[in-house]
C-alpha positions as CSV (number, residue, x, y, z in Angstrom):
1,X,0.0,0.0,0.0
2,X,1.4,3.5,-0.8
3,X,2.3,5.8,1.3
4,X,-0.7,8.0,-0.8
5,X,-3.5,5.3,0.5
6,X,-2.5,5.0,3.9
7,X,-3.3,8.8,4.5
8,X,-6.0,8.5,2.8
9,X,-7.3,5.2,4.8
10,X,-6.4,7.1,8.2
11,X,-8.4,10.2,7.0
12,X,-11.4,7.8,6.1
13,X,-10.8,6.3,9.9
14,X,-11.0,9.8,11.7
15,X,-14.2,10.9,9.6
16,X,-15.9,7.8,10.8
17,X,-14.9,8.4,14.1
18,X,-15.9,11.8,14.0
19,X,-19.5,10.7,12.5
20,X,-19.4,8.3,15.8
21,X,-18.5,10.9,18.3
22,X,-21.7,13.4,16.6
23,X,-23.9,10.7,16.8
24,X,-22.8,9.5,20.4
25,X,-23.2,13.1,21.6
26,X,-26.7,13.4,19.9
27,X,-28.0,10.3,21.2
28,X,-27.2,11.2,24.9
29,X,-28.0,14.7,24.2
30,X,-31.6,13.4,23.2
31,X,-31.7,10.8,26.3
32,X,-31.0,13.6,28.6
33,X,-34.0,15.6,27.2
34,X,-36.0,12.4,27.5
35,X,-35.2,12.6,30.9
36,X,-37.3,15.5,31.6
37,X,-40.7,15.0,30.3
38,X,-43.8,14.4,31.8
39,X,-43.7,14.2,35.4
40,X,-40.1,15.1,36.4
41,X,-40.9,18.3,33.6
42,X,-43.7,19.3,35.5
43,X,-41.9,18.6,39.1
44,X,-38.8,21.1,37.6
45,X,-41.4,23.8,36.9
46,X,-42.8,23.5,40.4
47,X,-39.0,24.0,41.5
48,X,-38.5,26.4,39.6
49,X,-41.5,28.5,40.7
50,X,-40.7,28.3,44.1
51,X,-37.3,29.5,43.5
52,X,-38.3,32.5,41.9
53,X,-40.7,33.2,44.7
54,X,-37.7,32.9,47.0
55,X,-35.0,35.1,45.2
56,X,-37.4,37.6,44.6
57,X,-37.5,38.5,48.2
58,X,-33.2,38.8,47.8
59,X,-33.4,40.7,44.8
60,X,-35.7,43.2,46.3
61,X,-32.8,44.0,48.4
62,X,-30.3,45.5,45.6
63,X,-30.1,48.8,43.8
64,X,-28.9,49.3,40.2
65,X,-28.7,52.1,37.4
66,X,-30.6,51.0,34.2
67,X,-29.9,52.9,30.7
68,X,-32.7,52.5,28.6
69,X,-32.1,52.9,24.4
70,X,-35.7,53.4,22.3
71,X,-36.0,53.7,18.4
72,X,-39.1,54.9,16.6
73,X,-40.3,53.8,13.0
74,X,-43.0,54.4,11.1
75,X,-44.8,51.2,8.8
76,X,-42.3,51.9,5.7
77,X,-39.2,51.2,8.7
78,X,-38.0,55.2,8.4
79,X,-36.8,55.9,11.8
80,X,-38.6,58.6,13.5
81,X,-36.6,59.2,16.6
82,X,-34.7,58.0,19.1
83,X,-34.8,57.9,22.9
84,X,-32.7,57.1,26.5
85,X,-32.9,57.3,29.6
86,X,-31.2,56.7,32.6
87,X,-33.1,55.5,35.7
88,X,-32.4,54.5,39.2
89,X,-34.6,51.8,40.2
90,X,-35.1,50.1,43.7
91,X,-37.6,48.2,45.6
92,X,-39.8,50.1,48.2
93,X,-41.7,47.5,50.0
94,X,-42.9,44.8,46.9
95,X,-43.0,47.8,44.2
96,X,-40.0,48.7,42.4
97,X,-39.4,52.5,42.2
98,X,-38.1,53.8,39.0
99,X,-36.5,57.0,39.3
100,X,-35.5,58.9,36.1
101,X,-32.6,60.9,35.9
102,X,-31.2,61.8,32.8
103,X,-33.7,61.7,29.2
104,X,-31.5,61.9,26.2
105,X,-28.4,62.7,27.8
106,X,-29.4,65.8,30.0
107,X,-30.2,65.9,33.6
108,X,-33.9,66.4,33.9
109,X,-35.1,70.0,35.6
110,X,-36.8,69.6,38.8
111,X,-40.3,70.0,37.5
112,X,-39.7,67.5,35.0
113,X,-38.5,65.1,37.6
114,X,-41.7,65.7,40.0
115,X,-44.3,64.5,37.0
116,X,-42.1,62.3,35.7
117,X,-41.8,60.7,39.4
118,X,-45.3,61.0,39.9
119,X,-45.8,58.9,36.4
120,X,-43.8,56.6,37.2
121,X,-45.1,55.6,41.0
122,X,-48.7,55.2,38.9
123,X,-47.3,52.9,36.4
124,X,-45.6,50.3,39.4
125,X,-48.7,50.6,41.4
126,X,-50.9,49.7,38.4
127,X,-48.6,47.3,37.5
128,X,-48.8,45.5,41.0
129,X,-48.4,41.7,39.7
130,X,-48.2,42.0,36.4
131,X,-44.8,40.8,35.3
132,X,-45.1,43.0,31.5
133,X,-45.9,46.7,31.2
134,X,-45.5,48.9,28.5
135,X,-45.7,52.6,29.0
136,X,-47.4,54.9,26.1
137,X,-46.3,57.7,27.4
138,X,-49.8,59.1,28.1
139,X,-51.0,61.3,30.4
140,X,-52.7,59.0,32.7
141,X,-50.9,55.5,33.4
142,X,-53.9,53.9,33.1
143,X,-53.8,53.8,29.3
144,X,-50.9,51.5,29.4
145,X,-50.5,47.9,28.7
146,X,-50.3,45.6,31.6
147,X,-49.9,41.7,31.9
148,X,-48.7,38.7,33.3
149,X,-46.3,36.9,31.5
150,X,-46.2,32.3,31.0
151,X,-43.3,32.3,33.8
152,X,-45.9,33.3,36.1
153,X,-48.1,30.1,35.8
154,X,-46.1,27.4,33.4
155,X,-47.1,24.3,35.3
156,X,-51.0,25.3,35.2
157,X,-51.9,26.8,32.3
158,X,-49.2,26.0,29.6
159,X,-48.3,22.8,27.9
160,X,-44.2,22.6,28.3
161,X,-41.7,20.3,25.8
162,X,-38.2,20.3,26.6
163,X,-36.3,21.7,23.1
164,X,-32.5,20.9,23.8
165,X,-29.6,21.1,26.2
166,X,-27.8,24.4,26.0
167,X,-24.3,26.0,27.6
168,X,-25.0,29.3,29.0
169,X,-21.5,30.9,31.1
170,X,-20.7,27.4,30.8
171,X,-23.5,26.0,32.9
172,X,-26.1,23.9,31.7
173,X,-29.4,25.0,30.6
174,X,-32.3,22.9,29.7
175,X,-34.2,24.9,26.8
176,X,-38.2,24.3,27.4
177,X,-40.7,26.0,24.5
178,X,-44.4,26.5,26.4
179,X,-47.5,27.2,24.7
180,X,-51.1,28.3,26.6
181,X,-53.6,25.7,27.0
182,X,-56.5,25.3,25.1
183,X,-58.8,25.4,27.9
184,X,-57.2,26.0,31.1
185,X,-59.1,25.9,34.5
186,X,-59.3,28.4,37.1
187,X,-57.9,31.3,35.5
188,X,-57.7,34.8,37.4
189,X,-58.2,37.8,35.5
190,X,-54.2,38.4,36.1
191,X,-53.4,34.8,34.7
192,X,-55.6,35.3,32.2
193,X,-53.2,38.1,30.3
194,X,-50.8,35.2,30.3
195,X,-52.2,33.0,28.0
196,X,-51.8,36.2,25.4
197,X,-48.0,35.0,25.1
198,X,-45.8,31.8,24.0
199,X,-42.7,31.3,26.0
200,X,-39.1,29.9,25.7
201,X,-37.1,29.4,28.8
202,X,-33.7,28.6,29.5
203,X,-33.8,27.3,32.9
204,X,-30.1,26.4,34.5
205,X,-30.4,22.8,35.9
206,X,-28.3,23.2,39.2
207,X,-30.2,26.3,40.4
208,X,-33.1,25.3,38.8
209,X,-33.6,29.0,38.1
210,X,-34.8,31.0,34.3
211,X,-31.2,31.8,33.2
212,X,-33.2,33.7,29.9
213,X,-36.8,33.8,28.7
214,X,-38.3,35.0,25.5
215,X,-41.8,35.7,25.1
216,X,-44.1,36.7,21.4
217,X,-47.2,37.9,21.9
218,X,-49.8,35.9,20.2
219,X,-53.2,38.0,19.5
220,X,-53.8,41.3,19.0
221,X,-54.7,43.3,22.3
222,X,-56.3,46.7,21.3
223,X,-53.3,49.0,20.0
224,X,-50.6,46.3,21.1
225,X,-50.0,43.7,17.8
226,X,-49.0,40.0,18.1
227,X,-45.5,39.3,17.4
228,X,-44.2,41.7,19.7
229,X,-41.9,40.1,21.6
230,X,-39.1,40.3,24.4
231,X,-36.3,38.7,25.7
232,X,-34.9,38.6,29.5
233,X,-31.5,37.9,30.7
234,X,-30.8,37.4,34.4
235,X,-27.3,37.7,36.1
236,X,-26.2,34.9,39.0
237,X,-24.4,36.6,41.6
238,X,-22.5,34.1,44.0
239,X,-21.1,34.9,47.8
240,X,-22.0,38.6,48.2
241,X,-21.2,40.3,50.9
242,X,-23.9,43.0,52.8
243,X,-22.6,45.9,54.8
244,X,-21.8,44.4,57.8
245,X,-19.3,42.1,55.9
246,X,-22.1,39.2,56.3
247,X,-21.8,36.6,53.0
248,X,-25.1,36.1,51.6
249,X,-26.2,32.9,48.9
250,X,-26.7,32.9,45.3
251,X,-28.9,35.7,43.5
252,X,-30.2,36.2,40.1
253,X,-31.1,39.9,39.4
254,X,-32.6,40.9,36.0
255,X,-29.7,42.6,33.7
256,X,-30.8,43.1,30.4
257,X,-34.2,42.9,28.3
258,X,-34.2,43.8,24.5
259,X,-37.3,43.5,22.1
260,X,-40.1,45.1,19.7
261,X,-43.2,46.2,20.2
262,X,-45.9,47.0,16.9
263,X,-48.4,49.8,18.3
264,X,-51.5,50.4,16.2
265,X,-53.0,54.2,16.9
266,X,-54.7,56.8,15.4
267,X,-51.7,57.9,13.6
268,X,-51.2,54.4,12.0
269,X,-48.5,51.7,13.0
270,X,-45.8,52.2,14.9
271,X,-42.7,50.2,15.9
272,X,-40.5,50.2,18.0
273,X,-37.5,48.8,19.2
274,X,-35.6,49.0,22.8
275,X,-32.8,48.0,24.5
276,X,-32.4,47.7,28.4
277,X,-29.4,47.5,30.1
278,X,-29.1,47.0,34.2
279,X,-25.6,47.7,36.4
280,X,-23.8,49.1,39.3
281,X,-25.7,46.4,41.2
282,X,-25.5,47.4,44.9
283,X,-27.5,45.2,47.6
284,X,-29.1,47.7,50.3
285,X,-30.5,47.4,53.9
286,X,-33.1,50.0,55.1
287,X,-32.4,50.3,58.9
288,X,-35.4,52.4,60.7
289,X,-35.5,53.0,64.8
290,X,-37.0,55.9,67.2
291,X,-33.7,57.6,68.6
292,X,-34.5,58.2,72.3
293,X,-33.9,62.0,72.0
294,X,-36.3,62.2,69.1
295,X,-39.4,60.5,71.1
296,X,-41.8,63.3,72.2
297,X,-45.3,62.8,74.6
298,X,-48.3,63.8,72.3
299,X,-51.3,65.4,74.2
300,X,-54.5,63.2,73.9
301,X,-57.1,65.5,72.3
302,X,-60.4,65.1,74.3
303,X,-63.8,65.2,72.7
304,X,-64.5,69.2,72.7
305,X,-60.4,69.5,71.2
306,X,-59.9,69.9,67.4
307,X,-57.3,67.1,66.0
């Protein structure tokens, strides 16, 4: 055999290894998304929801800056105009507090930041368990779009498959696609906004927490059109340490969110597109106490005394 065909026999060797090695990795690829269907699916949703419950409460405790990037465009795609902002958010109580600081660049005048700030607290009250708001810069809050998103109520009112395996910061993700129910039961009005959306979740197996999420809105809902869609990215922050140098566990805090949104009003269609970036994470602890010197005896006002 010459020297020509023995190169060419160890070439033809290494592809059919290679071919083995693909279909190897495949076939335990697909056995390991086998693995969660059905039940053990369901019972990693369950997980899942709980864990979300639970880091909420820790993620209430940080602060961060967010910069948020908007482009306008009309129906032919001719930009219109674009917008940023720079907002301070934090949780007061359950309700975050957005707190605008900069629009385009420039520090907002003090009247500007009263409305604004007053805007803003109406749009998180209003938006009090709804996981998807979308401001139209109206007068009155109220004519914005609220709703609850599928990662709200997967196991209940969605029917889940598992898609694939995927490497996220090189930890495993399971990739599940869910899709509402035809006729779920014992829907509340808040759920019910849910079942407007389709869902893909990247869920990291160890944490059994969403790593990413990306939801497309399905029907029309008045102005808002289907295929507007929105994609979620959450940071994992490991061994923090609070202000009195205590360690604290594992956290995921929401960092990014990009998307479109198709608006239908009575100047026509409108898209738009945004981009929303979080940082200078900083975890918070809101210490209140009467100071002894401060206390002071208030007279009891009797029935013929004004209050």
């Amino acid at each position: 055999m010459s020297c020509q065909s023995r190169i060419g026999l160890l070439l033809l060797l290494c592809a059919v290894m290679c071919c083995g090695l693909i279909i190897s990795r495949a076939a335990i690829a697909q056995k390991e998304v086998a693995a969660f269907t059905g039940e053990d699916l369901i019972s990693l949703l369950q997980r899942m929801h709980a864990n979300i419950e639970a880091n909420d409460k820790l993620a209430q405790q940080y602060a961060c800056d967010d910069l948020v990037k908007e482009s306008y465009f009309n129906k032919k795609s001719k930009k219109l105009r674009d917008h940023s902002e720079k907002v301070e958010t934090l949780f007061v109580g359950v309700l975050p507090y957005h707190h605008i600081v900069e629009e385009n660049g420039k520090p907002l005048n003090a009247q500007k930041l009263v409305s604004e700030q007053k805007h803003q607290d109406a749009l998180s009250d209003l938006g009090r368990g709804f996981d998807f708001s979308f401001d139209l810069r109206e007068s009155d809050p109220r004519s914005s779009f609220y709703s609850a998103l599928p990662i709200c109520c997967l196991v209940t009112l969605f029917d889940n498959r598992v898609l694939r395996h995927e490497q996220i910061n090189g930890r495993d993700n399971l990739v599940v696609e869910s899709v509402p129910k035809a006729n779920p039961d014992a829907v509340t009005p808040v759920e019910r906004t849910a079942l407007d959306w389709k869902e893909t979740t990247w869920i990291d197996v160890d944490d059994q927490m969403p790593t990413r999420y990306e939801v497309e809105l399905l029907p029309d809902r008045s102005y808002m059109l289907k295929g507007t869609a929105e994609r979620r990215e959450f940071l994992r922050m490991e061994g923090t340490s609070d202000s009195k140098g205590r360690t604290t566990g594992t956290v995921w805090l929401w960092n990014y969110s990009e998307g479109h949104t198709s608006l239908k009003g009575s100047r026509g269609l409108l898209f738009i597109t945004f981009e929303d970036t979080s940082y200078n994470f900083k975890k918070f602890e809101m210490d209140m106490r009467l100071l002894p010197d401060s206390v002071q005896d208030v007279p009891h006002n009797g029935a013929s005394q004004k209050p």
